[in-house]
TORKOL-4160 file (C-alpha; in steps of 0.2 Angstrom, whole numbers, padded with zeros to 4 digits, m for minus):
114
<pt num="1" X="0000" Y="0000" Z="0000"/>
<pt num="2" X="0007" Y="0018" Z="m0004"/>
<pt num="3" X="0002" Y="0030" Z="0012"/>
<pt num="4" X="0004" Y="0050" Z="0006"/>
<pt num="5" X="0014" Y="0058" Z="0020"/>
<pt num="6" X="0003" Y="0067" Z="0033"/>
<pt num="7" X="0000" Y="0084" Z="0027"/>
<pt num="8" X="0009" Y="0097" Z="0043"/>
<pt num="9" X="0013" Y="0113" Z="0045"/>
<pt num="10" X="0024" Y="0124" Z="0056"/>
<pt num="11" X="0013" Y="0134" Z="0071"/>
<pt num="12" X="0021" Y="0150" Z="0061"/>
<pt num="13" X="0013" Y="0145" Z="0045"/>
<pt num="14" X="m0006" Y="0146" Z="0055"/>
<pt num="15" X="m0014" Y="0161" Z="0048"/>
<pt num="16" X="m0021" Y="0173" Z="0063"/>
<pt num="17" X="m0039" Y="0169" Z="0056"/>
<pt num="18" X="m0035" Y="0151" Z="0051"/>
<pt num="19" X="m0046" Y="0139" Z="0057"/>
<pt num="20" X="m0040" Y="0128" Z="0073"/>
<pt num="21" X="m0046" Y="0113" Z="0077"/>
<pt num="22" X="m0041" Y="0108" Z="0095"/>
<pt num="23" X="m0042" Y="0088" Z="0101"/>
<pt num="24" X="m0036" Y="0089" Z="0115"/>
<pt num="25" X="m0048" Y="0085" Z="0131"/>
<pt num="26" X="m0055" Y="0097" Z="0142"/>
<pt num="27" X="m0043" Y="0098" Z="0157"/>
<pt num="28" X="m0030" Y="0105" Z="0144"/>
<pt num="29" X="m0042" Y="0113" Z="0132"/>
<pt num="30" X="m0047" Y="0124" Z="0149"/>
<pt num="31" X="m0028" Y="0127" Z="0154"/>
<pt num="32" X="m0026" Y="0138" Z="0135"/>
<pt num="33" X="m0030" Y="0138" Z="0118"/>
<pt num="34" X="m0030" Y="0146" Z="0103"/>
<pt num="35" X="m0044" Y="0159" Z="0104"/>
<pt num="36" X="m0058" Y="0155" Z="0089"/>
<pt num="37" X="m0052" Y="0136" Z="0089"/>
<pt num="38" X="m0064" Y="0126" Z="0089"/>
<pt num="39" X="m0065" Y="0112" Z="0102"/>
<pt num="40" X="m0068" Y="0093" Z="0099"/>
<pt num="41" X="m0058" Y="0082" Z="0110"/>
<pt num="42" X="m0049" Y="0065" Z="0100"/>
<pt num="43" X="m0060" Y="0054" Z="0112"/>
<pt num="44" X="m0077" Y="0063" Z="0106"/>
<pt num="45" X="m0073" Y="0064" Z="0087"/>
<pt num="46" X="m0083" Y="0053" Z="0078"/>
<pt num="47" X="m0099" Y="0056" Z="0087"/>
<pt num="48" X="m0097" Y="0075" Z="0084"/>
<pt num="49" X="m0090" Y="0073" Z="0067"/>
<pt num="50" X="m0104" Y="0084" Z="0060"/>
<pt num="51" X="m0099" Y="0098" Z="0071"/>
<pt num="52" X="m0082" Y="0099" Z="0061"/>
<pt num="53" X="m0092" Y="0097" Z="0044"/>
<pt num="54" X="m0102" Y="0112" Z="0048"/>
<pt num="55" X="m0089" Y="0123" Z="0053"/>
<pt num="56" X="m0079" Y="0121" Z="0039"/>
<pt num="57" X="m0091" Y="0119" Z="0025"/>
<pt num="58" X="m0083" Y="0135" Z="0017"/>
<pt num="59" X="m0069" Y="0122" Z="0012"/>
<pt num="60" X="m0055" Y="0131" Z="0020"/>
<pt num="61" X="m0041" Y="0124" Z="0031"/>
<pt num="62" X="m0042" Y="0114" Z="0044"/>
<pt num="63" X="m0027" Y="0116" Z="0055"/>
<pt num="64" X="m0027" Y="0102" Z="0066"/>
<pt num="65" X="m0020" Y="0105" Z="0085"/>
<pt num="66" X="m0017" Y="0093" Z="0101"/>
<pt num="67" X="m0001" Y="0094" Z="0113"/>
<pt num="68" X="0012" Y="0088" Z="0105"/>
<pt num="69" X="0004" Y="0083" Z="0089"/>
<pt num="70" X="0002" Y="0063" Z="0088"/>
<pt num="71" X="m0017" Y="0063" Z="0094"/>
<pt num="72" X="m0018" Y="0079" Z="0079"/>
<pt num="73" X="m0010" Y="0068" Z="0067"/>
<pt num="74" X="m0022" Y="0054" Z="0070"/>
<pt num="75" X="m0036" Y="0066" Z="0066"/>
<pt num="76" X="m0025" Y="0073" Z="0052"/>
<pt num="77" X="m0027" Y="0055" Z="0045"/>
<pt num="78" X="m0044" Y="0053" Z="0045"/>
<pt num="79" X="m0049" Y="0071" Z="0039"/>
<pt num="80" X="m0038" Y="0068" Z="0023"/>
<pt num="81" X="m0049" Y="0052" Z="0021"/>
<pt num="82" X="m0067" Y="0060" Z="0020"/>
<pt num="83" X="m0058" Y="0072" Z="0009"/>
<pt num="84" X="m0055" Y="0086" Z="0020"/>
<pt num="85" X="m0042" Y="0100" Z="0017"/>
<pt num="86" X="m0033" Y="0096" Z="0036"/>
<pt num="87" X="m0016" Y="0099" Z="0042"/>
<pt num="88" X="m0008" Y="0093" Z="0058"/>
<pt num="89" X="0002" Y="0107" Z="0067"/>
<pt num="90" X="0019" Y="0102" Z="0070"/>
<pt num="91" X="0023" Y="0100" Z="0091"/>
<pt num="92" X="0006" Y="0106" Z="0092"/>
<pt num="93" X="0001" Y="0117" Z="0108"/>
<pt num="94" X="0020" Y="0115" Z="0115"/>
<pt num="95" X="0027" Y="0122" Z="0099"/>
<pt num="96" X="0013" Y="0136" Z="0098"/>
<pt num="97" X="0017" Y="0142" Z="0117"/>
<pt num="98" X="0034" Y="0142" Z="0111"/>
<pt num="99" X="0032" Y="0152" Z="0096"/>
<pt num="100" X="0023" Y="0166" Z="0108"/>
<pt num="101" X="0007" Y="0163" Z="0098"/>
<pt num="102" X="m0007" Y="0171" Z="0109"/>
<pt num="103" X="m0015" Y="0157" Z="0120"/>
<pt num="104" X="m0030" Y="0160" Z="0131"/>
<pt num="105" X="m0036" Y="0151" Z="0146"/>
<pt num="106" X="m0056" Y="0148" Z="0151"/>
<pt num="107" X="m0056" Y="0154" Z="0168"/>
<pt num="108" X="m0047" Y="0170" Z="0166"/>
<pt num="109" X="m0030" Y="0167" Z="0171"/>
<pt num="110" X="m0013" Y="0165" Z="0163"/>
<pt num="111" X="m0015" Y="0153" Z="0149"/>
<pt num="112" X="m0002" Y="0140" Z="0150"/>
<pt num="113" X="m0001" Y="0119" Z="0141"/>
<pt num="114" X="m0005" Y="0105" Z="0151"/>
């Protein structure tokens, strides 16, 4: 079988206004995230499928995002088969902190990865 290599791009090729998807679960989503991303944890995926489908029915990016970016990559995978424009962010939310990418938090503090 021939496998394409996963599509992935560096956190500095994200556009500001791309479109994030974050897998990650709730714990780590609540501790920071990108502001605007949209939040379906890995373990949720296929039962909310159709909330992706919807929210990127314009046909534009999907820039995938978990912690480190194995979870994103599996997501990535699977995207890419219902013929989906998706990427995988390369070290996903470690990278992006380190990039200095603005982060957010859902309680108000400092946002941070966990």
């Amino acid at each position: 079988m021939n496998f394409a290599p996963l599509p992935s791009v560096d956190v500095a090729a994200v556009p500001s206004d791309g479109f994030v998807l974050d897998v990650r679960e709730d714990d780590e989503w609540s501790a920071g995230h990108v502001e605007g991303a949209l939040h379906i944890p890995m373990s949720d995926f296929v039962a909310r499928f159709g909330e992706l489908t919807e929210a990127a029915d314009d046909g534009r990016r999907v820039h995938v995002m978990c912690r480190v970016g194995g979870r994103s990559a599996q997501v990535t995978q699977y995207l890419v088969q219902q013929g989906i424009d998706a990427v995988n962010i390369d070290g996903g939310m470690l990278a992006w902190d380190g990039a200095g990418r603005p982060m957010i938090a859902d309680n108000g503090t400092s946002a941070f990865v966990l």
